[in-house]
C-alpha positions as CSV (number, residue, x, y, z in Angstrom):
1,X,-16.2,21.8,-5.1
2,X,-14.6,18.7,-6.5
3,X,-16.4,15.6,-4.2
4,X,-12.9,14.2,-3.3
5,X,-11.4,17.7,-2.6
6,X,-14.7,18.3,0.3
7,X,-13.5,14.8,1.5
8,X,-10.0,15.8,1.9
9,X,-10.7,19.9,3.0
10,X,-12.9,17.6,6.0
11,X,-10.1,15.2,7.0
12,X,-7.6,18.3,7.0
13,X,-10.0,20.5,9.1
14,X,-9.5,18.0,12.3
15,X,-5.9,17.4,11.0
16,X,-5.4,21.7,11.2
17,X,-7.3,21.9,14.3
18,X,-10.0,24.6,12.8
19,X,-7.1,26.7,11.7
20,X,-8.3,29.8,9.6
21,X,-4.6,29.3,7.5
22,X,-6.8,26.3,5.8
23,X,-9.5,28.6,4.6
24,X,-7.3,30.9,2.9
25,X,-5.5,28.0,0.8
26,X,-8.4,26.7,0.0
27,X,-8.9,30.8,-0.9
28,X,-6.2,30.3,-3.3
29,X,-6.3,30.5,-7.4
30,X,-2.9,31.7,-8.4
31,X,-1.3,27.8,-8.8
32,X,2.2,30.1,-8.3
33,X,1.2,30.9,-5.0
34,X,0.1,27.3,-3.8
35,X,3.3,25.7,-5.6
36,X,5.5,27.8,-3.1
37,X,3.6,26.3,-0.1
38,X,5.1,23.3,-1.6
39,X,8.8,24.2,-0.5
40,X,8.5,27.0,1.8
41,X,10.1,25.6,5.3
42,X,8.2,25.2,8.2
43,X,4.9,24.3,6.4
44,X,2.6,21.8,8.0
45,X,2.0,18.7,6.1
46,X,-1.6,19.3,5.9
47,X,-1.1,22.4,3.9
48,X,1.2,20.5,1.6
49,X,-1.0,17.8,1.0
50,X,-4.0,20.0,0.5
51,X,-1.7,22.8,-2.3
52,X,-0.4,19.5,-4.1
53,X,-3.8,18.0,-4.3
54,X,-5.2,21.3,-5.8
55,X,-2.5,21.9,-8.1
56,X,-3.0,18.0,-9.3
57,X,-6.0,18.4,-10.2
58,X,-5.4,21.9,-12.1
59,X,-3.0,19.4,-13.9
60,X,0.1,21.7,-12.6
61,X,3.0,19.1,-13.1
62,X,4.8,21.3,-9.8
63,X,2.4,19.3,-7.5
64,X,4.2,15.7,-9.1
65,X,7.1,15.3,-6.4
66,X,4.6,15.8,-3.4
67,X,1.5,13.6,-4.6
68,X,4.6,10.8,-5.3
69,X,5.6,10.7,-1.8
70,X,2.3,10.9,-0.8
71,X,1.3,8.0,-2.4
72,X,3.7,5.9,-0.6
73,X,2.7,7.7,2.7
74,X,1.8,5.3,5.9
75,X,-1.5,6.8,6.5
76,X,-4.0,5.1,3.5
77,X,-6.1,8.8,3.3
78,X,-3.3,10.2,2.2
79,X,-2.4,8.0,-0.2
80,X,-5.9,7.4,-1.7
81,X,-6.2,11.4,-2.4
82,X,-2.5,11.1,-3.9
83,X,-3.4,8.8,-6.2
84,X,-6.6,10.5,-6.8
85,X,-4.8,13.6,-7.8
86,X,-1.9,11.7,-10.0
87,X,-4.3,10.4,-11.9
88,X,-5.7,13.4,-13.0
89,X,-2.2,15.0,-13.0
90,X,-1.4,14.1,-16.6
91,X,2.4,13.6,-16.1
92,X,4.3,10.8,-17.8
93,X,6.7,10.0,-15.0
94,X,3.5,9.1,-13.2
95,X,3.3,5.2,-14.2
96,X,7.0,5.2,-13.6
97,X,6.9,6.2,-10.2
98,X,4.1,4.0,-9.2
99,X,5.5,0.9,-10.3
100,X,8.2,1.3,-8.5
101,X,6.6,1.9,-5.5
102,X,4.1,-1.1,-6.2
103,X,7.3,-3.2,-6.7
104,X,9.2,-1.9,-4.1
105,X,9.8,-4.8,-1.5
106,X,11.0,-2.9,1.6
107,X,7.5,-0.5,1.1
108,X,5.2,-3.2,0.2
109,X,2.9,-2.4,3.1
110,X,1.9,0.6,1.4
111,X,1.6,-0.5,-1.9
112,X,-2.1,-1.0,-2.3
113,X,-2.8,2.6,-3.6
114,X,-0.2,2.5,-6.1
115,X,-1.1,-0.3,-7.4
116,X,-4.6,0.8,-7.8
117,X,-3.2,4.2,-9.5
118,X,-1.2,1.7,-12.2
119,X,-4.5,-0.1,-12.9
120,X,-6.3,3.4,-13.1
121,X,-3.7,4.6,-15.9
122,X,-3.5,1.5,-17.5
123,X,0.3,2.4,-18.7
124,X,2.6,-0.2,-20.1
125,X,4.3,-0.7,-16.6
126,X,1.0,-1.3,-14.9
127,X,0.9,-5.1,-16.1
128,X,4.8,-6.1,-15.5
129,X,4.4,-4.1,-12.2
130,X,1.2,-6.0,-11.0
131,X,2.5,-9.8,-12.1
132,X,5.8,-9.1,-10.0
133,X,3.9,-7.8,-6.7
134,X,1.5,-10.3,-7.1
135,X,4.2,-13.6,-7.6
136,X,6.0,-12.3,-4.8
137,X,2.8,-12.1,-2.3
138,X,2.4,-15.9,-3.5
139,X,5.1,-16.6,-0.9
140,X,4.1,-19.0,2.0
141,X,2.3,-16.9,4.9
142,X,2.3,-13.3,3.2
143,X,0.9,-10.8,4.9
144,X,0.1,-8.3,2.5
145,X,-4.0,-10.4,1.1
146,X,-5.1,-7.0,0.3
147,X,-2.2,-5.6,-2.4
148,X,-2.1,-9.8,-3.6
149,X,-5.9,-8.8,-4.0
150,X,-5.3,-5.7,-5.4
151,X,-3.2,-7.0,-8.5
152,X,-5.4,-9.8,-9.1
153,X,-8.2,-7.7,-9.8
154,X,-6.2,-5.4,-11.7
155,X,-4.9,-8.2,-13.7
156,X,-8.5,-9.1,-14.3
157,X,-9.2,-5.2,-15.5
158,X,-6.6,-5.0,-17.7
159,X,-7.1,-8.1,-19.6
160,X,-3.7,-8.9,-20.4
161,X,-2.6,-12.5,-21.6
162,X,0.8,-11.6,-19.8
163,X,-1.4,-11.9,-16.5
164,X,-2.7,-16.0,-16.7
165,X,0.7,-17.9,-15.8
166,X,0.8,-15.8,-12.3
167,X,-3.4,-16.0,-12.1
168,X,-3.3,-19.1,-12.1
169,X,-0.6,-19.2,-9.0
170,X,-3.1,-17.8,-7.5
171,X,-5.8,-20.1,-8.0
172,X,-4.1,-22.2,-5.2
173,X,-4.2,-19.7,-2.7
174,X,-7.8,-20.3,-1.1
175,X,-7.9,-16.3,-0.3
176,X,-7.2,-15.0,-3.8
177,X,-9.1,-18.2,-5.4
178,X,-12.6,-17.0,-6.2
179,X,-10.8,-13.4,-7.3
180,X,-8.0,-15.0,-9.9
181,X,-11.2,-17.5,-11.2
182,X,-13.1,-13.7,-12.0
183,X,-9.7,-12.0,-13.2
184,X,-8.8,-15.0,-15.8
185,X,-12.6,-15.2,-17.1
186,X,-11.8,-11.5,-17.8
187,X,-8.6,-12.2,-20.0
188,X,-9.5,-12.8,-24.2
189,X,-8.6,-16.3,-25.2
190,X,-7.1,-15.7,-28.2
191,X,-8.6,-17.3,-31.5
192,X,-7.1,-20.4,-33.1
193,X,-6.3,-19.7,-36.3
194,X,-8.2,-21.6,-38.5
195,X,-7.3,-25.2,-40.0
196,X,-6.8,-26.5,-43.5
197,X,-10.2,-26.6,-45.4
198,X,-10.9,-30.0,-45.9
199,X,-12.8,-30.4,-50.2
200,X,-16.7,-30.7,-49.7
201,X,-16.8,-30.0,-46.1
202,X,-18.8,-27.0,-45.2
């Protein structure tokens, strides 16, 4: 058993109270049968969480909807084993869908998993993503260290010269400080070309 599905399969056991419907999902190998639990009414959110999770990692694009609202969810377990499972989900809407919820304002509380998932897939939206959550957690008094955090060591990861103007915000914020001085020592300097040879100089 995958090492993140025993960690989930735990969490759900207390979540499911010991019910025996968990064993026989986790029972299940026909993905047609754990993509119904998916919309069939009156299923507990537990079993949705753990059919998604399964099918994402089967790389069942069915699963994509759930894991997304999942990832935005307001309990951090669930988000980490939604972006877990996205990332090894293989669908291209996937860096779409977590840049917007990195960037979205009204949600930001629960942005630090998405924003981990966009450094994760290192997509073209991860970058413009994490510079515009990061810049707006520069504001005066933010509460949200740990996503500002977040993107600055993303940033760092993924090496980007688009990254420095906003890294370098950063630098004056004494809690993001020593992490934008390590995230901007991780960024290329790019080569000067080089000057006009000048006769007999070696």
């Amino acid at each position: 058993m995958d090492e993140e599905l025993r960690s989930l399969t735990e969490r759900l056991r207390a979540e499911a109270s010991g019910s025996v419907a968990l064993d026989r999902l986790l029972a299940i190998e026909d993905p047609d049968a754990l993509a119904a639990v998916l919309t069939e009414p009156g299923q507990p959110l537990w079993a949705r969480e753990l059919a998604a999770f399964r099918l994402g990692l089967r790389g069942d694009r069915r699963a994509f909807e759930s894991l997304v609202l999942l990832l935005n969810h307001r309990d951090p377990p669930r988000c980490a084993c939604a972006a877990y499972a996205l990332a090894r989900l293989g669908d291209p809407r996937t860096a779409r869908a977590a840049a917007a919820l990195a960037t979205n304002e009204l949600r930001v509380a629960y942005a630090l998993h998405p924003v981990r998932l966009l450094v994760e897939l290192r997509a073209p939206e991860a970058v413009p993503a994490l510079i515009t959550t990061l810049r707006r957690r520069l504001r005066p008094h933010d509460p949200y260290r740990r996503v500002a955090l977040a993107c600055v060591d993303g940033l760092g990861e993924l090496g980007d010269a688009r990254a420095e103007p906003v890294l370098n915000e950063a630098l004056a914020h004494p809690a993001l400080a020593e992490a934008a001085v390590h995230a901007l020592a991780r960024i290329p300097r790019q080569r000067r070309a080089p000057g006009p040879r000048i006769p007999g100089q070696r």
